[in-house]
VMD Tcl script that draws the C-alpha trace (Angstrom):
set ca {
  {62.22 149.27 79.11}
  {65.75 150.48 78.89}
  {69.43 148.82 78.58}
  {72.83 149.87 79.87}
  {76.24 148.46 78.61}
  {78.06 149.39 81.40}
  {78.73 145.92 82.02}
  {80.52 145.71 78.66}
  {82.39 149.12 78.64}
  {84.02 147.77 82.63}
  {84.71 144.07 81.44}
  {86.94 146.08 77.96}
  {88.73 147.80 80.74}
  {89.37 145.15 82.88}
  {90.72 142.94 80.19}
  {92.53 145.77 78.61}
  {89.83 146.57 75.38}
  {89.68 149.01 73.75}
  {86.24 150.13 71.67}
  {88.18 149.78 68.64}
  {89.77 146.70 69.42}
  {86.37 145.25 70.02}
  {84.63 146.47 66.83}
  {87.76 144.42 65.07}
  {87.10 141.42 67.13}
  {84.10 140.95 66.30}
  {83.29 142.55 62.98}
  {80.48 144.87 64.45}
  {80.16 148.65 62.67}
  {81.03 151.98 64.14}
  {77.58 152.53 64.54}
  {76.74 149.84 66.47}
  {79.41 150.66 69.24}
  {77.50 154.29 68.80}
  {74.23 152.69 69.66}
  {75.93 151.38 72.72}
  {77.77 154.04 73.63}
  {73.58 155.56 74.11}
  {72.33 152.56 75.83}
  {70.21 151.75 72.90}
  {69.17 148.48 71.37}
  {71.42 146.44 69.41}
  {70.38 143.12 67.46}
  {70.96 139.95 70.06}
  {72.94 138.26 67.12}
  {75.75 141.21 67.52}
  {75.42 140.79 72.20}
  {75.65 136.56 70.46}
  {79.26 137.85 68.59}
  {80.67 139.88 71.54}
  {80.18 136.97 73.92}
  {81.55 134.24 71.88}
  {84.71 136.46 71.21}
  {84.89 137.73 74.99}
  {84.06 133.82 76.84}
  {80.95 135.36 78.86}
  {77.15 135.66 79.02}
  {74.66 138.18 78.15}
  {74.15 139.21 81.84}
  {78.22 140.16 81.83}
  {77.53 142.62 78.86}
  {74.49 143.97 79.40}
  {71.88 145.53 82.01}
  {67.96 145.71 82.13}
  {66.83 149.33 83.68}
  {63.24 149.68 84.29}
  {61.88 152.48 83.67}
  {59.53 154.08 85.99}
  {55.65 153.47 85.07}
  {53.07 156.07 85.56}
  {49.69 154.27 86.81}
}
mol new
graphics top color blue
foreach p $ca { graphics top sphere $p radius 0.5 }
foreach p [lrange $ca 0 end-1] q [lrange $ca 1 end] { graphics top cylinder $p $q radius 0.2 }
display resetview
């Protein structure tokens, strides 16, 4: 099981976001937006922060990938 924030990284552009400006939004640490920034996990209280500040849902911020399974 993977995730993608490419939903996240699009909606900052869109409403004019920057990374930084984000991370002071919400409070998060640089190396959270670094785990991101590699599509790895993050704690679902920090995806909780980011929506509340940016008015959306989980789906609008981040992606399940499945991965391919060898049978």
């Amino acid at each position: 099981m993977a995730v993608s924030y490419d939903k996240l990284w699009k909606l900052l552009i869109d409403r004019k976001i920057s990374k930084a400006g984000l991370r002071k939004l919400t409070s998060i640490s640089p190396n959270t937006i670094t785990k991101m920034n590699k599509n790895e996990y993050v704690a679902l209280a920090i995806l909780d922060k980011i929506c509340n500040e940016l008015d959306c849902g989980f789906g609008d911020i981040v992606e399940h990938i499945k991965e391919n399974q060898n049978i």
